[in-house]
C-alpha positions as CSV (number, residue, x, y, z in Angstrom):
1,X,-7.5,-7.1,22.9
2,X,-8.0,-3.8,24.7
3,X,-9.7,-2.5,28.1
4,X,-12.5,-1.2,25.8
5,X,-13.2,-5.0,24.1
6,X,-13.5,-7.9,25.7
7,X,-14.1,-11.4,23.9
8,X,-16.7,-14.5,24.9
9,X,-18.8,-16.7,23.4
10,X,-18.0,-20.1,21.6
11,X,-14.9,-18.8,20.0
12,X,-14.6,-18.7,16.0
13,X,-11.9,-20.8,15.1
14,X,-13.9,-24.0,14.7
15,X,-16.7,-22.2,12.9
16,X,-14.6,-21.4,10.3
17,X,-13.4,-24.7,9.9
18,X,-17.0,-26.0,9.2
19,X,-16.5,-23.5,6.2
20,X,-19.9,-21.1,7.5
21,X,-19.1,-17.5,6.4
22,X,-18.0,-14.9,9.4
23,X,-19.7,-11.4,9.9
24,X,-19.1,-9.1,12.1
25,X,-22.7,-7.4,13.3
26,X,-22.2,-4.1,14.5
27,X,-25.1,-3.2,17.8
28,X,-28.2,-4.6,17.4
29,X,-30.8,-6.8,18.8
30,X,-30.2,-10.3,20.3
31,X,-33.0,-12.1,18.0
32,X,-30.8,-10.3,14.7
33,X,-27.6,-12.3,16.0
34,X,-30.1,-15.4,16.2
35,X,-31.1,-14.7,13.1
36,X,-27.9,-14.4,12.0
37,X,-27.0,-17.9,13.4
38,X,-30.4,-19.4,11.8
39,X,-28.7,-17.9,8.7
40,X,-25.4,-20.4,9.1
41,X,-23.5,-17.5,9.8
42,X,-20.7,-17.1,12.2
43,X,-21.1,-13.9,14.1
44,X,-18.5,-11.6,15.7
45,X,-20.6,-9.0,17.2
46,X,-19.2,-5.0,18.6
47,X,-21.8,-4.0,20.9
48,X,-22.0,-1.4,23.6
49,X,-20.6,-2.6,27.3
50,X,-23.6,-2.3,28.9
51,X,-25.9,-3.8,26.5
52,X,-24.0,-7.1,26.4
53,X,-25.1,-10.0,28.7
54,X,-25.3,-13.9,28.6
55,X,-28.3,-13.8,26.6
56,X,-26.1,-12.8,23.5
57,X,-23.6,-15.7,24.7
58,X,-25.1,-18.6,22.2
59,X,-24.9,-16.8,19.0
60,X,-21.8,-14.9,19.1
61,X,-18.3,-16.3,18.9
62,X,-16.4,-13.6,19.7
63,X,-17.7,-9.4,21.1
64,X,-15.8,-6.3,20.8
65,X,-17.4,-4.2,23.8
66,X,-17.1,-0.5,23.5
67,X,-18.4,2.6,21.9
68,X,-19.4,1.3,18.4
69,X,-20.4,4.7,17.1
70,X,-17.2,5.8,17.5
71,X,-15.6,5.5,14.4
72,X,-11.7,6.3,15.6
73,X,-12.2,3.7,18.3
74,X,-14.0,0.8,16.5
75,X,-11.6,0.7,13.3
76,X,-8.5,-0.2,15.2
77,X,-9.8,-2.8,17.5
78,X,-12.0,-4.3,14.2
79,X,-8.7,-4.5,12.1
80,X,-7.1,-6.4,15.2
81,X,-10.5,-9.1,15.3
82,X,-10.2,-9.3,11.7
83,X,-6.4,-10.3,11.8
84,X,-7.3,-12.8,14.0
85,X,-10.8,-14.1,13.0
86,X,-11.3,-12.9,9.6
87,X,-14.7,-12.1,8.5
88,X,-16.3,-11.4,5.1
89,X,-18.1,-8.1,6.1
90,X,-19.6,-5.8,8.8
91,X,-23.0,-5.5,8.5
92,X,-25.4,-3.4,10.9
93,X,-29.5,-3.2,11.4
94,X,-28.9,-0.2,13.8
95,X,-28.6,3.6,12.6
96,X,-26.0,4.2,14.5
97,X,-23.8,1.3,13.2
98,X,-24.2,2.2,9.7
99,X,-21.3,4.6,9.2
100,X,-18.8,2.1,11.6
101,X,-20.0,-1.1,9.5
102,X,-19.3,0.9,6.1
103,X,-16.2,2.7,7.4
104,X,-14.6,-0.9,8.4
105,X,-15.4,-2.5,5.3
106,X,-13.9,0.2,3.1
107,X,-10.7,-0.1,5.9
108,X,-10.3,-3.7,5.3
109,X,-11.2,-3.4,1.6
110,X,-14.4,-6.3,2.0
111,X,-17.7,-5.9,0.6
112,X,-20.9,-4.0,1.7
113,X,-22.2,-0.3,0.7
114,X,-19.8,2.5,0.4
115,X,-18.7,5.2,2.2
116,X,-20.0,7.1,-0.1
117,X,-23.7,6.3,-0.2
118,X,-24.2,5.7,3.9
119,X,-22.7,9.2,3.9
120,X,-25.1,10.4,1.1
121,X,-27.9,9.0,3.4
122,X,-27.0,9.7,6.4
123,X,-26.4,13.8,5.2
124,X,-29.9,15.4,4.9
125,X,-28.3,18.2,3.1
126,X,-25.6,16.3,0.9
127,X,-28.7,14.0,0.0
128,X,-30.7,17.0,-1.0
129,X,-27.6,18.1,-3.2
130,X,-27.4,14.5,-5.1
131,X,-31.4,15.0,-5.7
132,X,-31.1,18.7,-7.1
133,X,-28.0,17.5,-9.9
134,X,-30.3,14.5,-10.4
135,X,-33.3,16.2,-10.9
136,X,-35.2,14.1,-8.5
137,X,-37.7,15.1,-5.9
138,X,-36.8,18.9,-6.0
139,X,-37.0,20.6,-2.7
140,X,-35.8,24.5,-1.4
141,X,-33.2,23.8,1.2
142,X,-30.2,24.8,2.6
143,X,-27.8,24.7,5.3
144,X,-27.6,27.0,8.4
145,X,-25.9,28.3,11.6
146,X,-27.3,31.3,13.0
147,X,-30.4,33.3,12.9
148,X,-29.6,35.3,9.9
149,X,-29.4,32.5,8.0
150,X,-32.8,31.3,9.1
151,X,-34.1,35.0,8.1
152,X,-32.5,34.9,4.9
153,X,-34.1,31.3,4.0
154,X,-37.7,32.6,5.0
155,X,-36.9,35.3,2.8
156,X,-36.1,33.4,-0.2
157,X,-39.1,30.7,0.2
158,X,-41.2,32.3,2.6
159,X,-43.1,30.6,5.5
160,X,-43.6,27.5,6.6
161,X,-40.2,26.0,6.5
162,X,-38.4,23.0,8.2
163,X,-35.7,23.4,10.7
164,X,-33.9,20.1,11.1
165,X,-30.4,18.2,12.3
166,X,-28.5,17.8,9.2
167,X,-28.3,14.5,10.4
168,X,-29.7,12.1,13.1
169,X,-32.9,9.8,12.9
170,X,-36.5,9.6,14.4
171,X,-38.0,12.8,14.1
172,X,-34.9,14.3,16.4
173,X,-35.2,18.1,17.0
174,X,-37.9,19.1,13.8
175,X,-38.9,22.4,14.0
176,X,-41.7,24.1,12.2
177,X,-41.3,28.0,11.7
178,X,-45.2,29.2,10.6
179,X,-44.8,32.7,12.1
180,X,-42.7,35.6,11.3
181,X,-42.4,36.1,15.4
182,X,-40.7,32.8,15.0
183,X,-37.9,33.1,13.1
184,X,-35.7,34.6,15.0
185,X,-36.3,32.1,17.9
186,X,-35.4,28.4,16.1
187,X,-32.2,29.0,15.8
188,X,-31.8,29.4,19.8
189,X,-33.6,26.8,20.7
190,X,-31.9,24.4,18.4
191,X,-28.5,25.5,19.6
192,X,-30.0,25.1,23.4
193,X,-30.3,21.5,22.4
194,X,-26.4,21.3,23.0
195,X,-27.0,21.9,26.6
196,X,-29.1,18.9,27.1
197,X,-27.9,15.7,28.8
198,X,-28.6,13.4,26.0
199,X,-28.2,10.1,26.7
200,X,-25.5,7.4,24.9
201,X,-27.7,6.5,21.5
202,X,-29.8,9.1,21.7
203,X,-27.5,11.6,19.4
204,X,-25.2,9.8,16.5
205,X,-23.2,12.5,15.8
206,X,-21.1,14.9,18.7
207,X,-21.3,18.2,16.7
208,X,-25.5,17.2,15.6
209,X,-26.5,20.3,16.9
210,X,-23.8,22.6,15.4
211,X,-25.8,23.6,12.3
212,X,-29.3,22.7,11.5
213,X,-31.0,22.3,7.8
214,X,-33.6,24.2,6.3
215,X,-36.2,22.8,4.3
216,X,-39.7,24.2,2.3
217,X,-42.4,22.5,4.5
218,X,-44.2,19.6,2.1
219,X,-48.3,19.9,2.6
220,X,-49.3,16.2,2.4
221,X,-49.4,12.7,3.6
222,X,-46.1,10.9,4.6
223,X,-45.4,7.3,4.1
224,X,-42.4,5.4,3.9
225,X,-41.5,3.0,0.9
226,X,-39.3,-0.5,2.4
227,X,-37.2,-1.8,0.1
228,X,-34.4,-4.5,-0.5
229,X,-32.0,-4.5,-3.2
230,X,-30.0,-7.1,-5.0
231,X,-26.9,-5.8,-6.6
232,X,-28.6,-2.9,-7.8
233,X,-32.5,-4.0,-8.3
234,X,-34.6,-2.6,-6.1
235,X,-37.7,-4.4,-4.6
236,X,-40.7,-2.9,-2.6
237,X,-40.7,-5.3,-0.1
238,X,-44.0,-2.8,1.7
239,X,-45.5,0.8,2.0
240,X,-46.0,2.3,5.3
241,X,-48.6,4.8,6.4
242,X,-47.4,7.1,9.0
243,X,-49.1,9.7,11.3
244,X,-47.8,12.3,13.3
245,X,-48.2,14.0,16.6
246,X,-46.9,15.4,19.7
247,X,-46.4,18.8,21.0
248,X,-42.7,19.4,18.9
249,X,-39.5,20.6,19.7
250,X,-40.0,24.4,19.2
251,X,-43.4,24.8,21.0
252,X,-44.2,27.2,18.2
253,X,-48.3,25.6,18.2
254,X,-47.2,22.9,15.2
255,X,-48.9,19.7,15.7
256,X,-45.5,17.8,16.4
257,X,-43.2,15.1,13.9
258,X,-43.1,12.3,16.6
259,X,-44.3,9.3,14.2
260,X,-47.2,8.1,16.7
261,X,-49.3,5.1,14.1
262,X,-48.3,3.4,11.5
263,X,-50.0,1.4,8.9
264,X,-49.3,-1.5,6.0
265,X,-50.2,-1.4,3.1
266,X,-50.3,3.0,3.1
267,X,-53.9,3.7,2.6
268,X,-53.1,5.9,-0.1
269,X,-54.2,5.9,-3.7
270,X,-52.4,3.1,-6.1
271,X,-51.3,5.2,-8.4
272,X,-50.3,7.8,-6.2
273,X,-48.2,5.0,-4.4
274,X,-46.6,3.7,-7.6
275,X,-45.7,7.3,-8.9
276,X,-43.8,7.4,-5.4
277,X,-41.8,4.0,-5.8
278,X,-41.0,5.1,-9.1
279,X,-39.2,7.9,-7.8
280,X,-37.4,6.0,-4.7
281,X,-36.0,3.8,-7.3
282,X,-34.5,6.6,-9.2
283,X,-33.9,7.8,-5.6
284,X,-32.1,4.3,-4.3
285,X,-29.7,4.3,-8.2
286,X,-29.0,7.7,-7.5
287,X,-27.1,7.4,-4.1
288,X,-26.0,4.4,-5.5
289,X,-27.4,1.5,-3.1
290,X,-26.8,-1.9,-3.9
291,X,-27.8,-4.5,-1.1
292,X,-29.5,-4.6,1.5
293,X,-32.6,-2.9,3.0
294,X,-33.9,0.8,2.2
295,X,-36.2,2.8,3.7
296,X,-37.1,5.8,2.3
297,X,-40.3,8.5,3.8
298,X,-42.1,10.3,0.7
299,X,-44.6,13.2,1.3
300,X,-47.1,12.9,-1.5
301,X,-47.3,17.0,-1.9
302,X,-50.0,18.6,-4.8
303,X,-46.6,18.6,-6.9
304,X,-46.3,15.3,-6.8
305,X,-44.1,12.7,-4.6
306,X,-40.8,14.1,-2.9
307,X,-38.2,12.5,-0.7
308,X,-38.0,13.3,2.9
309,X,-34.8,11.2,3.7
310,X,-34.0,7.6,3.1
311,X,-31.8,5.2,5.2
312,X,-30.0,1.7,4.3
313,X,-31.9,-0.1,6.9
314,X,-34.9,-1.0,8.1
315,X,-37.4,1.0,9.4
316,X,-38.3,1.6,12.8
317,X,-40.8,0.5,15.7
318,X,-41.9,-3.2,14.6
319,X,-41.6,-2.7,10.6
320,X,-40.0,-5.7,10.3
321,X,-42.4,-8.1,12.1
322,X,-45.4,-5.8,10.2
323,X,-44.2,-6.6,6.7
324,X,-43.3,-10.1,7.6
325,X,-46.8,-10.5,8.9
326,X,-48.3,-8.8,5.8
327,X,-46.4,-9.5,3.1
328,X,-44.1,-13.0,4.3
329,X,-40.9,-11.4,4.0
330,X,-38.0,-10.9,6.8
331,X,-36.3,-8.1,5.9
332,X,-34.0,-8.7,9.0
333,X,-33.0,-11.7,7.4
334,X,-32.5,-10.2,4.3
335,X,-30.3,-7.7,5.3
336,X,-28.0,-9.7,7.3
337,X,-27.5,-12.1,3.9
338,X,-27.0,-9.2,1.9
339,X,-24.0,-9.9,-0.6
340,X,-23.6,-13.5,0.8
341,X,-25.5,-15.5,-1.6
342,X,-27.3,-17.4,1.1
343,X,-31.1,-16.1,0.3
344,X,-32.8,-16.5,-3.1
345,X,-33.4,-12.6,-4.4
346,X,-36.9,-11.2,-4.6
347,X,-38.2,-11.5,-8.1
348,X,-40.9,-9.0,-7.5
349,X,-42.7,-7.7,-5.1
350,X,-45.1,-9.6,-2.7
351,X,-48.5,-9.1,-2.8
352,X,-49.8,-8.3,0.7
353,X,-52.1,-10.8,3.6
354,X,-54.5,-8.7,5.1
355,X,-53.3,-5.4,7.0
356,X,-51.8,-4.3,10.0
357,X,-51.4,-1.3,12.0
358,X,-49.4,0.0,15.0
359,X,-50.5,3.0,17.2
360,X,-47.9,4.3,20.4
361,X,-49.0,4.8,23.4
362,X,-49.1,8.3,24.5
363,X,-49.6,8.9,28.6
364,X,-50.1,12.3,29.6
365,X,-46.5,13.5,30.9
366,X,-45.4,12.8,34.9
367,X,-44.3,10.1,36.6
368,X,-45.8,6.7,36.3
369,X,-48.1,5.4,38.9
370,X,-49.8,2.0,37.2
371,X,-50.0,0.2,34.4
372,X,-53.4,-1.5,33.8
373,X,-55.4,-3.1,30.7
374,X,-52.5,-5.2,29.4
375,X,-54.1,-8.9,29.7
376,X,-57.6,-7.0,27.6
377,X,-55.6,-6.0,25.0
378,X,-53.5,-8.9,24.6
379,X,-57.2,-11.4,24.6
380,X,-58.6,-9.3,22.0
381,X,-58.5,-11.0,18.9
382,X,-57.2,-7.6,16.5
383,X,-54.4,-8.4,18.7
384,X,-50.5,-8.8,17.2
385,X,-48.0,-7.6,19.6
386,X,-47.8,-4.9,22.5
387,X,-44.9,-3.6,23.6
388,X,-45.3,-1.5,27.0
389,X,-41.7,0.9,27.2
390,X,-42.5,2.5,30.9
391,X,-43.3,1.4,34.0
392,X,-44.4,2.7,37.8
393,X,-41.6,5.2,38.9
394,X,-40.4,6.2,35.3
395,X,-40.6,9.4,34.0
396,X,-42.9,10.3,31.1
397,X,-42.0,13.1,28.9
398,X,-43.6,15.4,26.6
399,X,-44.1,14.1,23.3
400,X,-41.1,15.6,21.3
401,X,-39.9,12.8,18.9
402,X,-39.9,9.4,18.5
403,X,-38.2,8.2,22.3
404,X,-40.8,9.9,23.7
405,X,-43.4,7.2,23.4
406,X,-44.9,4.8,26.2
407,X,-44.8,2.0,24.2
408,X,-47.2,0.7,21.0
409,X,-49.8,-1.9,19.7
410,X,-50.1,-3.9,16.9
411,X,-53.4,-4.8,15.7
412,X,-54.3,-6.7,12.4
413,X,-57.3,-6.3,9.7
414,X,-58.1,-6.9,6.6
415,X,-57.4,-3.5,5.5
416,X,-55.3,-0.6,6.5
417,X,-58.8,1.4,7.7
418,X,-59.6,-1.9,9.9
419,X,-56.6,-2.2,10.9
420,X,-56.1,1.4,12.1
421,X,-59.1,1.1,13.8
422,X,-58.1,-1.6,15.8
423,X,-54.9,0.2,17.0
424,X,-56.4,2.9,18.0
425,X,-59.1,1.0,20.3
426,X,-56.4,-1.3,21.7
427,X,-53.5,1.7,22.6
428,X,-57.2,3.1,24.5
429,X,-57.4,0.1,26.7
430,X,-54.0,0.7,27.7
431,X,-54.0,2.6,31.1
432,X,-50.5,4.5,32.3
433,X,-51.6,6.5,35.1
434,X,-49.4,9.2,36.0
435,X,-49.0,12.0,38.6
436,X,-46.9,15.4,38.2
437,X,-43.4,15.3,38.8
438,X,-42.2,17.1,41.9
């Protein structure tokens, strides 16, 4: 179809025969596609070149290979698969397929969320704007480009504030500004970040580091609320506790916003937790979000619960397997039925089993010499999953945001406390021994 697609696989043409319904998955994992399959579906898949391999080869019938991110270059060459192997909608479980997927169903006029609200989400500062005409979740923020800008903002609201991509995902490029000597700094360094070699799906977005955001910093815990929705009704599928660390982008002394543990259930008060889902349901019907997962990170501030950002998909790290664990539900599953009619809908929210936690693993920065205390961790019985990202000869970075980590742990309890605890003993018995680089 092009030198940027190529096509393999079982071929479609008989699948549609047998009457199963046709998607086309934009990027993702190779156990989503088998999911997918699981499902009954037939799957058409658009993946990057060099992250397609004959592992993929038994669930997909036929691939577009290229630069799925790129919205020019995906549109055309899925308007020419869908001419030819029709499909009743793109769906996406990636970040960066989320704009593509909505972009080609609006192009071909088939269903799945709008335009409109992946955009919403996916702009920190456009989703700010809905909030403020709503009246939901009111925070000072504002959009900037130079260092005036950040001067006037600090003069407005004062200090601490939040200096952020207007868009982009996993605690990319946060700055905290908690001095006035700082100020005039964060705007430099987040332009610097232009000049850095980022790799293909690291940055969504070619002109991310063009202007930044500017937020009020929230005092408080952070959790994120998991959701699926059902032509309109929401559903907490889970709550998430989330911790933070690392040394941060500006090195201005803040304690970092690289999400190093997560819990389930949030170990937060009840009612503190159900004022919050109260407002991510007003949150979800104001950006209008109608199927499909949600996950949405909530600061529960002295003021009460605001919105941090929000995206229509699944959380990250192993979200997915921790709320399947804890609460029996597969949002994966969910999200790739969404609009089909081929799951039953959630009548309420499941109660949760027991508790889980995840903690990363966090080697001091160099390169990596060993890797011991694996077969420990995976013999203890707190055990769930461990998933080990470096090994000897890599390079381990400083801790700036979320593709920083060494890997993580999953531990289980029967509470969020025990659970945590767990995490934290197992990431210990991890070992990545390092040495400095040059």
């Amino acid at each position: 179809m092009s030198e940027n697609a190529g096509t393999t696989g079982q071929g479609s043409p008989a699948a549609a025969a047998s009457g199963r319904p046709r998607v086309l998955v934009v990027g993702g994992k190779v156990r989503q596609l088998r999911k997918a399959r699981e499902l009954g579906l037939d799957v058409l898949h658009a993946q990057y070149p060099n992250a397609y391999g004959s592992e993929h080869w038994p669930y997909v019938g036929q691939a577009l290979l290229l630069d799925y991110s790129d919205v020019d270059q995906v549109l055309p060459m899925a308007r020419a698969l869908h001419a030819r192997y029709p499909f009743r909608t793109a769906v996406t479980l990636t970040e960066f397929g989320l704009l593509p997927a909505a972009r080609i169903n609006e192009e071909l006029g088939l269903a799945g969320e709008s335009v409109e609200t992946v955009e919403l989400l996916l702009d920190k500062a456009r989703m700010r704007q809905c909030l403020a005409e709503k009246g939901l979740s009111p925070v000072a923020s504002a959009v900037g480009r130079t260092t005036q800008d950040v001067r006037d903002f600090v003069a407005a609201h004062g200090l601490p504030i939040i200096v952020k991509p207007v868009r982009e995902s996993g605690s990319l490029a946060v700055f905290c500004v908690r001095e006035e000597a700082e100020v005039d700094a964060v705007a430099e360094k987040y332009r610097s970040l232009n000049d850095k070699d980022w790799a293909q799906g690291d940055v969504a977005f070619a002109d991310t580091f063009q202007e930044f955001l500017m937020e009020e910093y929230l005092e408080g815990p952070l959790f994120s609320v998991e959701t699926l929705s059902f032509d309109g009704r929401h559903v907490v599928v889970a709550t998430t506790g989330r911790e933070l660390g690392g040394s941060g982008f500006a090195d201005f002394g803040t304690t970092g916003f690289a999400e190093i543990g997560l819990s389930m259930p949030a170990p937060h008060p009840p009612e503190a937790v159900r004022e919050a889902t109260r407002l991510v349901f007003d949150f979800l019907d104001a950006v209008g979000l109608c199927n499909g997962p949600g996950h949405t990170e909530v600061k529960l501030t002295p003021r009460g619960p605001r919105i941090l950002e929000s995206h229509n998909r699944i959380g990250g790290y192993a979200i997915n397997e921790m709320a399947e664990h804890v609460y029996g539900v597969d949002m994966e599953r969910y999200a790739l039925a969404a609009g089909l009619g081929l799951l039953e809908p959630l009548d309420g929210s499941p109660e949760p089993r027991g508790a889980m936690a995840l903690r990363c693993l966090l080697p001091e920065p160099g390169r990596v010499v060993e890797v011991t205390g694996t077969e420990a961790v995976r013999a203890d019985p707190a055990f769930v999953d461990l998933h080990v990202m470096v090994r000897p000869g890599d390079v381990v970075n400083p801790l700036t945001w979320n593709e920083d980590i060494g890997g993580y742990v999953v531990a289980r309890g029967a509470d969020a406390a025990e659970a945590i605890a767990h995490s934290r003993r197992l990431a210990d018995l991890v070992r990545v021994r390092t040495e400095p680089v040059g």
